[in-house]
N, C-alpha and C positions, 0 to 999 in steps of 0.2 A: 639477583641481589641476595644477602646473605640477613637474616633478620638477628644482629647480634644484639643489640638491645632489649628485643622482644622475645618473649616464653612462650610456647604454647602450655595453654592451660584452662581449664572454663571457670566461667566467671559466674559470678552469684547477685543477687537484689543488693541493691544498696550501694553497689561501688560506683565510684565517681572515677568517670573519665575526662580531665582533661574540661573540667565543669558540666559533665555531662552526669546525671546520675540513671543507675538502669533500676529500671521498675519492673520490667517482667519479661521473661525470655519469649522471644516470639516462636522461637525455632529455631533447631540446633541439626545440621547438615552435616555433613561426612567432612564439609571443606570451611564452613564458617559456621556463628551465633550470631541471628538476628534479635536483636532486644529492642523493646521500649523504653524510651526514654524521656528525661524532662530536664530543663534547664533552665533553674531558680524561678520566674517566674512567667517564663515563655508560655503563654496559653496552646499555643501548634502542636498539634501533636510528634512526636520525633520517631522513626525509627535509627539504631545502630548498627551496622553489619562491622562483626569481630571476623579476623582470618583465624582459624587453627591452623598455627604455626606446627605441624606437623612432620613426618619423613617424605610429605610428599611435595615436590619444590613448584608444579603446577599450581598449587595452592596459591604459593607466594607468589608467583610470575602472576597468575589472574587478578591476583586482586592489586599488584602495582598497575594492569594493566585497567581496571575498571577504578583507580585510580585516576589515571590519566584522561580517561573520556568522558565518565561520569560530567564533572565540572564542566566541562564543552557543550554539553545536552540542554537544549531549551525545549519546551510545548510541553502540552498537556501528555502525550504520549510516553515520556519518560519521568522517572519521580524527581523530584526539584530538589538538587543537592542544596546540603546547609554547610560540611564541614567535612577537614580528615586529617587523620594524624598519618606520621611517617612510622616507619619500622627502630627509630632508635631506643622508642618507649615502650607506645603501644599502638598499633596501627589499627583505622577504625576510618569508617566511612558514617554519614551522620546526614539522613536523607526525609523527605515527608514521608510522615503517615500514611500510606494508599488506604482509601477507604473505600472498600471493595471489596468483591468476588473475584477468587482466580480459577481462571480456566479447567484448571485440576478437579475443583467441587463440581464441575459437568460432566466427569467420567461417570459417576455412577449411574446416571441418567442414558447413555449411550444405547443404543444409538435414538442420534438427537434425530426430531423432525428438521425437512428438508432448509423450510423456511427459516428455522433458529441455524442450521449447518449454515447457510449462505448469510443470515445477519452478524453471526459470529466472524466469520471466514473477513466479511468485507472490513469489521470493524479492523482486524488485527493486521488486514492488508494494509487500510490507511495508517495505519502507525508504523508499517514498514516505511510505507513509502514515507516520512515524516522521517525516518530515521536514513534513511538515503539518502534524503536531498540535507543532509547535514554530517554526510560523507562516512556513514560509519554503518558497516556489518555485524549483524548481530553474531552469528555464526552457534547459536543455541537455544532457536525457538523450539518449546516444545510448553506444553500446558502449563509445567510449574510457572514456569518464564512469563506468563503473560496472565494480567490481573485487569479487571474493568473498573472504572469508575462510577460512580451511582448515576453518572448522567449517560452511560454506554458506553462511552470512549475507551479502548483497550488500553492497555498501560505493560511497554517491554520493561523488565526488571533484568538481572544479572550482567554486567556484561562483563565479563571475565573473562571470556575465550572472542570478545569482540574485535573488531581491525577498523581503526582510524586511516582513510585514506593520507590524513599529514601526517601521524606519527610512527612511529617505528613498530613495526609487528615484531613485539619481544616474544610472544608464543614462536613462533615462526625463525626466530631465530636462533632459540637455544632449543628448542625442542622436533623432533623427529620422526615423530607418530600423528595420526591424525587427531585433530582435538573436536570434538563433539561429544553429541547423546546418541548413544547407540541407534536408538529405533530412529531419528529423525534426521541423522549427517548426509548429508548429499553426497555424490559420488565424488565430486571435486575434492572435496575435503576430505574425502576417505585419501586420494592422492594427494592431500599438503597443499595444494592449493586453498589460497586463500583471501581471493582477490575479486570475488563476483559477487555481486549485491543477490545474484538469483541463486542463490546457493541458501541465502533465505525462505525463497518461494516453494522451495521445493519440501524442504524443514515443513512448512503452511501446507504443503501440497498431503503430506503424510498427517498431519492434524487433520486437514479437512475428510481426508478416509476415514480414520480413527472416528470421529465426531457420524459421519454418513453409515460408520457401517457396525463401529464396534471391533474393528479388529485392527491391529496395527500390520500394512503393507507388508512391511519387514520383520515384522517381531519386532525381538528383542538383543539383538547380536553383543556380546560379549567381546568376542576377537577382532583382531584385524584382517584375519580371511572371511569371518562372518561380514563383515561391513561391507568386505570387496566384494560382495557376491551382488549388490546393489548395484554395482558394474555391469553385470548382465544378466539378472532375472528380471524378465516383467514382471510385476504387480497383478496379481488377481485381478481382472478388472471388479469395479463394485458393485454393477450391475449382478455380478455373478454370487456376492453375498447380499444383497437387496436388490430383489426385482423391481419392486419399485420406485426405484430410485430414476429421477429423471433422467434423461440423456444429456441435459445440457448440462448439468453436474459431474457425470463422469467424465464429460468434455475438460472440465477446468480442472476437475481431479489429475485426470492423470495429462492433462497439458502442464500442470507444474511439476509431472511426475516425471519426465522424460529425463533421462542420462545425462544428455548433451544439451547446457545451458542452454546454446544458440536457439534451441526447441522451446524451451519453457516459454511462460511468460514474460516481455521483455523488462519490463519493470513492475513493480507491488500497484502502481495504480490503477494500470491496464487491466490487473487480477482483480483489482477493489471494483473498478466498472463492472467487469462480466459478472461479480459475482452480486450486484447491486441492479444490474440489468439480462437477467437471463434472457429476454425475447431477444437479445442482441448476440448472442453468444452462436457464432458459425459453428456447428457439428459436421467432424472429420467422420471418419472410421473407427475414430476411439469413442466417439459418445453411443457406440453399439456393440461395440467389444463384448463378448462376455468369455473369452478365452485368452490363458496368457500366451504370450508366441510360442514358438516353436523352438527346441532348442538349437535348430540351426539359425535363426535370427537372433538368439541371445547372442550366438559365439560369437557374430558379426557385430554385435552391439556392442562386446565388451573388447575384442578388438578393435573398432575404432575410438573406444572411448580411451586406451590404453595408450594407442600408437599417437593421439593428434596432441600438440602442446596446446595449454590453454589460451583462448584469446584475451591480449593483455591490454585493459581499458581501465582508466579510472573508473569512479562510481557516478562522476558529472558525464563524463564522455557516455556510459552506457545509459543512464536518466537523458541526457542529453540526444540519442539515438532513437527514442522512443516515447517523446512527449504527450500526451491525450491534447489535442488539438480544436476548440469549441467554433465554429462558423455561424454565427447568429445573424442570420438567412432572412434578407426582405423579398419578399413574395409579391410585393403588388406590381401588378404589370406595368404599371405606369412606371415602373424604376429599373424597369428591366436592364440597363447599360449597369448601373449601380449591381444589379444581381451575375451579370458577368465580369465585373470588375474584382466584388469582392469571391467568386470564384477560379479567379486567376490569381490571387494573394493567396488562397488557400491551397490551391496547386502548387505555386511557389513551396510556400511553409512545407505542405507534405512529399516533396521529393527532398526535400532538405535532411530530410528526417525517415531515412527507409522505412523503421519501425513506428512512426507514429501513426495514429488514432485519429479519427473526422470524428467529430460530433456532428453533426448536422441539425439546426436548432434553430426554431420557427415558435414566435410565441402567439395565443389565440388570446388575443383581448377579450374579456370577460366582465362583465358591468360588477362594477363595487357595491349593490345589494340587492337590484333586481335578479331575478333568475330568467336568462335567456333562455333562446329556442338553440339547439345544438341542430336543425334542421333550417334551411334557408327555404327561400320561399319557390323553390328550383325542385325539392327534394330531395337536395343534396347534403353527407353529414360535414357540415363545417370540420370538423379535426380532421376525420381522414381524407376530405377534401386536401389539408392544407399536407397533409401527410405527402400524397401520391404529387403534392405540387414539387414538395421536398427532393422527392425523389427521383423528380425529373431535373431539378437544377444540377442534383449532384451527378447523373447521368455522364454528361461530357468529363467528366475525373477521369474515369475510368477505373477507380480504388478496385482491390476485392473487395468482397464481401466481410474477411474480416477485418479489414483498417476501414471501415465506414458504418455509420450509424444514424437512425434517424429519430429522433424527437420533438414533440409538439408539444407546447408548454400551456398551458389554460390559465390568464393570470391577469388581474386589471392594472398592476403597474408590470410591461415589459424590461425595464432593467431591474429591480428588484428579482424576475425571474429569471432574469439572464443570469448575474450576480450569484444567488444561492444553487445553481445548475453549476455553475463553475467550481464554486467553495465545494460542496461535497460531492464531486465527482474527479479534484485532484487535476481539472485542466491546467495544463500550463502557460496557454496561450490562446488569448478570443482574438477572431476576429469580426470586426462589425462594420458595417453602413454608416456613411453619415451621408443625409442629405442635404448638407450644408446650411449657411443661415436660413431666416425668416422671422420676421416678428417675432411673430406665437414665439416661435423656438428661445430668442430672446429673452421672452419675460418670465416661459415657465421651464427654460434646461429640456437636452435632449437625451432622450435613450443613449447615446453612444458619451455625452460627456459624462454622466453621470458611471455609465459604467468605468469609462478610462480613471476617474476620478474614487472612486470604488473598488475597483476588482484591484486580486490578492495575485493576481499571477500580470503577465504581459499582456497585453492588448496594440493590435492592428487596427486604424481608422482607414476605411477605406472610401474613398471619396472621386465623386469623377465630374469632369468640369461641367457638363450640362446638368449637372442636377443642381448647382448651386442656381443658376439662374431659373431652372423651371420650378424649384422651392417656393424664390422667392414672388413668384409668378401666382402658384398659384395657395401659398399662406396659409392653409389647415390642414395639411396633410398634418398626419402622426412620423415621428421619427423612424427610422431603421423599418420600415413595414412589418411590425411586430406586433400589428394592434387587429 
């Protein structure tokens, strides 16, 4: 689109846009002016992003194109649009205040400890995955892009070189070169492609180096041959610039690092788990690396990534492929039919889903102010008791190792822990026990309604006819064997 209305030109304190007036430039970009602003007597803070209408027409294409998505964007994760003008005046986007830290104020601090690399890493995951499962590619995470909130929650800023899976990729259509940040474009998009949610991960994969080691994988590439060359060099491993860096980090480092999407991570939540649970994280060959390949595996690498077209899925279909999956696991023997019922529902769900995730999730009732014995009177430690019991239901699955997981929850109400194991772990799908009526259950709700009732993703009630009647039989049990 041609901006015949609009000048480039900058702008100064005191001009009203559109009943907007600017108060103070926040930052002035090679491609726009962010300013603060206010309007008459709106207490909210405002910011305004101006485009410089420039000789460069990527300019204009990004910002009709963060335009269009912007306004589509809900959650905390992206900044909460207020307003925007069109190009026959003067074109302006008009969004909240972020009150906050951006990522960028961490470089000088680099390299970070392990434990801030992996709190950092998981925040910015979950705001992937946030911006996924509402169908849109960032396609330009790199530090400036990503700012936190005072309560931790990462917050994606620009989307200019973004792709709406419903609407028209206008980058993609009048343009011919790859659009990214040098140090951070994944190999896809060095090739124009521009259609894989994990083309994000890999962008996260090179911050979380960056942040671990101090050095960027790639540099800093200028050309379009420098970028191709991300086709087929390995990576340092980072073990090799920080020895002590643990294994199961370089695991997720360079698992988001790989060429070929189908390798990476399948989705940002899968990445937000490992990097929120490293006891769970499977080590390859690459969590011991400390040499990059060889350059007769580069050639191979960069001709296969040359020669294969990419595979063409929406961003449902590929979130859809690879769900994190929650099994909230009754353990008491007396339910045992109940405990293979609801592991043949989970069977079901995970072949459904090549790439999905088990949680595997047992909660340890815990007195609401006494302090128990974590020892029974056997000897034995109640949690890893219930751990090795875990570990034996899941047994007959037959999962690998990495689509299965195990955790014991220590908690005096069991759906409240079920519930927030779900919420910040990005599951998509619990499934749970019911032991059917009873009294009790009647007067005071059970673990499984409460969660159905409750929980922010889907939920499986799994029920088998002999447990309604031995319920009601025998009247005090606890719900779901969570207790």
């Amino acid at each position: 689109m041609e901006a015949s209305g609009a000048r480039a030109r900058i702008h100064a304190p005191g001009e009203t846009i559109d009943g907007y007036t600017l108060v103070e430039r926040a930052h002035q970009g090679g491609m726009a002016e962010l300013w603060r602003v206010a309007q008459g007597l709106r207490a909210v803070p405002l910011m305004m992003k101006i485009p410089l209408l420039g000789d460069d027409p990527t300019a204009i294409v990004g910002f009709e194109v963060e335009q269009m998505i912007l306004p589509m964007l809900r959650g905390p994760h992206v900044p909460r649009w207020v307003a925007s003008g069109g190009f026959e005046t003067q074109p302006y986007l008009v969004m909240e205040l972020l009150q906050g830290e951006s990522l960028r104020a961490r470089l000088e601090q680099l390299p970070l400890a392990v434990d801030e690399v992996a709190r950092l890493g998981a925040r910015i995951a979950e705001a992937l995955h946030d911006l996924h499962r509402q169908q849109v590619i960032h396609h330009d995470i790199k530090p400036s892009n990503i700012m936190f909130r005072p309560d931790g929650r990462a917050v994606l800023i620009d989307f200019g070189l973004a792709r709406h899976d419903r609407l028209p990729d206008l980058l993609a259509e009048q343009f011919r070169l790859p659009m990214g940040t040098g140090p951070y474009i994944a190999p896809e998009q060095v090739l124009q492609h521009r259609g894989d949610p994990r083309s994000d991960l890999f962008a996260l994969g090179v911050i979380l180096y960056y942040l671990a080691t101090g050095t960027r994988p790639f540099g800093a590439p200028t050309t379009v041959r420098g970028l191709r060359r991300r086709l087929q060099d390995q990576v340092v491993p980072p073990l090799a610039l920080r020895p002590d860096l643990p294994t199961w980090l370089q695991e997720v480092i360079l698992h988001c690092l790989e060429v070929d999407p189908e390798r990476r991570y399948a989705t940002a939540a899968q990445l937000a788990f490992d990097l929120s649970h490293p006891e769970s994280v499977e080590l390859t060959e690459r969590a011991v690396a400390r040499k990059a390949q060889s350059a007769w595996t580069r050639w191979r690498r960069a001709a296969h990534s040359l020669g294969d077209k990419p595979v063409t899925r929406s961003i449902n279909q590929q979130l859809g492929r690879a769900p994190i999956v929650m099994a909230a696991v009754d353990l008491a023997q007396e339910w045992e039919a109940l405990g293979e019922a609801l592991r043949d529902a989970a069977a079901h769900i995970m072949n459904a889903a090549p790439q999905a995730r088990l949680a595997c999730v047992t909660v340890l009732r815990t007195a609401r102010i006494a302090v128990e014995n974590k020892i029974d009177a056997d000897g034995v430690h109640r949690h890893v008791q219930r751990l090795v019991q875990l570990q034996h239901w899941a047994r007959p699955l037959g999962l690998p190792g990495a689509r299965l997981t195990f955790h014991v929850l220590e908690a005096s109400d069991p759906a409240a822990a079920i519930l927030a194991y779900a919420h910040s772990n990005q599951v998509s799908h619990i499934v749970i026990g019911s032991r059917g009526a009873s009294t009790m259950r009647r007067y005071l709700g059970s673990v499984s309604t409460q969660v159905v009732a409750e929980s922010r993703c889907s939920v499986t009630v799994v029920k088998v006819p002999s447990a309604e009647t031995a319920d009601a039989a025998a009247g005090t049990h606890d719900d779901a064997g969570l207790a």
